[in-house]
C-alpha positions as a Markdown table, in Angstrom:
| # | Residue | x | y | z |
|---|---|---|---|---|
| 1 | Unk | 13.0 | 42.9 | 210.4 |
| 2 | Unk | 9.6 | 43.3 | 208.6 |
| 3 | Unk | 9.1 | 41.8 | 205.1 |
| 4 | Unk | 7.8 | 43.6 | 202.0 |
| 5 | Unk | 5.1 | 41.7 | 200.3 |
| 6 | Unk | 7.4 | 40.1 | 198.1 |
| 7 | Unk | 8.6 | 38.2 | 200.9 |
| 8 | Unk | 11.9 | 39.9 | 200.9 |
| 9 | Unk | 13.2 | 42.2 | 204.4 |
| 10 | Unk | 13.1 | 45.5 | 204.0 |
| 11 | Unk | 16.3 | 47.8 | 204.1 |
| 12 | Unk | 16.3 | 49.4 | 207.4 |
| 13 | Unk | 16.1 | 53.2 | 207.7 |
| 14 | Unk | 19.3 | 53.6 | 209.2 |
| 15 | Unk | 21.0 | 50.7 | 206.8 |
| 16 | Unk | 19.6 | 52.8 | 204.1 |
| 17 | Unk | 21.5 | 56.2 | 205.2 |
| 18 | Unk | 24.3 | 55.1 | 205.7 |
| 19 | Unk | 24.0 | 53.5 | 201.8 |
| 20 | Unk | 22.8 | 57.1 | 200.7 |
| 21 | Unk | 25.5 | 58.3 | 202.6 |
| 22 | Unk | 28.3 | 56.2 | 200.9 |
| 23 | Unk | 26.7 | 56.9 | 197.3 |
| 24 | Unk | 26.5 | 60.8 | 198.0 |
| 25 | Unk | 30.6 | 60.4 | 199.2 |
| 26 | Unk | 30.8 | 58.5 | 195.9 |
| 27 | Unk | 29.8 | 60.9 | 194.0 |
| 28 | Unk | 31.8 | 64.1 | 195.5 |
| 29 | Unk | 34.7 | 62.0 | 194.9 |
| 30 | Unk | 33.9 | 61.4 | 191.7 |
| 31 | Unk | 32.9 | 65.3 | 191.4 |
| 32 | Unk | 36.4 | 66.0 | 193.0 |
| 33 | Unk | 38.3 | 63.7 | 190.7 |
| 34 | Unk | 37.0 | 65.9 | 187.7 |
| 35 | Unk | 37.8 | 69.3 | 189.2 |
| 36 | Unk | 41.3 | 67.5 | 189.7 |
| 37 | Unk | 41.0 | 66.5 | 185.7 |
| 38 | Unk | 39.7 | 69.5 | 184.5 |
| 39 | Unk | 42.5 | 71.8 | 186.7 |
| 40 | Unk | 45.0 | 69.7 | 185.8 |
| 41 | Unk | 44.4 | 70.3 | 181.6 |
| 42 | Unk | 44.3 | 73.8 | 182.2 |
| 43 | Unk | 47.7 | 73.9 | 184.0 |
| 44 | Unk | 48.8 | 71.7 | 180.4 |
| 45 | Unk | 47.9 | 74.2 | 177.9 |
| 46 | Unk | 49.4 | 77.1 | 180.3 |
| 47 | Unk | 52.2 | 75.5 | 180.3 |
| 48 | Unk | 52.0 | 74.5 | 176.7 |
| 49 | Unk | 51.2 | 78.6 | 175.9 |
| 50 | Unk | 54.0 | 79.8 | 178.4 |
| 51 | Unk | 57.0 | 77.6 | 176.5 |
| 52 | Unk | 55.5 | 78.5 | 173.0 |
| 53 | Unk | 55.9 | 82.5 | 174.3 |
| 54 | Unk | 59.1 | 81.7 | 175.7 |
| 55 | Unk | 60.4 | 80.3 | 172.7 |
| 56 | Unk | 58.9 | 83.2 | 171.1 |
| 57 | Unk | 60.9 | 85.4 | 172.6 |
| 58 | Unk | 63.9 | 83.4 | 172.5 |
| 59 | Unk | 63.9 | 83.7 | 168.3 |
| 60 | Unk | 63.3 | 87.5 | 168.4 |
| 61 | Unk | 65.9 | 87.9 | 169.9 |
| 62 | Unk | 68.0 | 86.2 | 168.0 |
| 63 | Unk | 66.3 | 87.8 | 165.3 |
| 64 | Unk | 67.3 | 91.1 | 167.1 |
| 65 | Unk | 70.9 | 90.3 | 167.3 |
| 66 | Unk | 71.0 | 89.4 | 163.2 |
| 67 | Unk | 69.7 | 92.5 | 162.4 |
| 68 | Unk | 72.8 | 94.3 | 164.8 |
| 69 | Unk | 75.4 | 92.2 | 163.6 |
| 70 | Unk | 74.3 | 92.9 | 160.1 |
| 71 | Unk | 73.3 | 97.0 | 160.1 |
| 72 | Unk | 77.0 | 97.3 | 162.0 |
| 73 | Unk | 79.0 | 95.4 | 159.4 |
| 74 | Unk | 77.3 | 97.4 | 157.1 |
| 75 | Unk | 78.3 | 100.6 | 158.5 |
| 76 | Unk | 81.4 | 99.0 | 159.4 |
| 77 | Unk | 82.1 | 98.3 | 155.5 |
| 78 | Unk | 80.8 | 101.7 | 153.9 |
| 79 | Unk | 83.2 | 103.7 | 157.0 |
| 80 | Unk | 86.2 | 102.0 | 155.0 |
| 81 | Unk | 85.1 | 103.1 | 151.8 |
């Protein structure tokens, strides 16, 4: 192995790919982890939006119902008048 003129041995070429190699996988796991992240706080607020609609839904129709029950015990009331 050669030295550099610091006295200290130089990397080897194929020593140094296989360092670039594992920094590159590194960072595209790194990359991947934050796709992951980012994917996985979408899917969050969906769900977050999807029970907020359902429960939505779920009060008008209660709502609905009220209103029924009421108009028909109205009519109900002014047919025995």
């Amino acid at each position: 192995m050669t030295e550099t003129s610091s006295g200290l041995p130089r990397k080897s070429s194929a020593i140094f790919g296989i360092l670039h190699i594992w920094e590159t996988f590194g960072n595209f796991r790194k990359m991947v982890g934050n796709v992951f992240a980012t994917f996985e706080q979408v899917l969050e607020k969906f769900r977050k939006y999807s029970e907020s609609g359902r429960k939505y839904s779920e009060n008008r129709q209660k709502r609905g119902h009220q209103y029924v029950y009421i108009i028909n015990r109205t009519l109900h009331v002014t047919s025995k008048v």
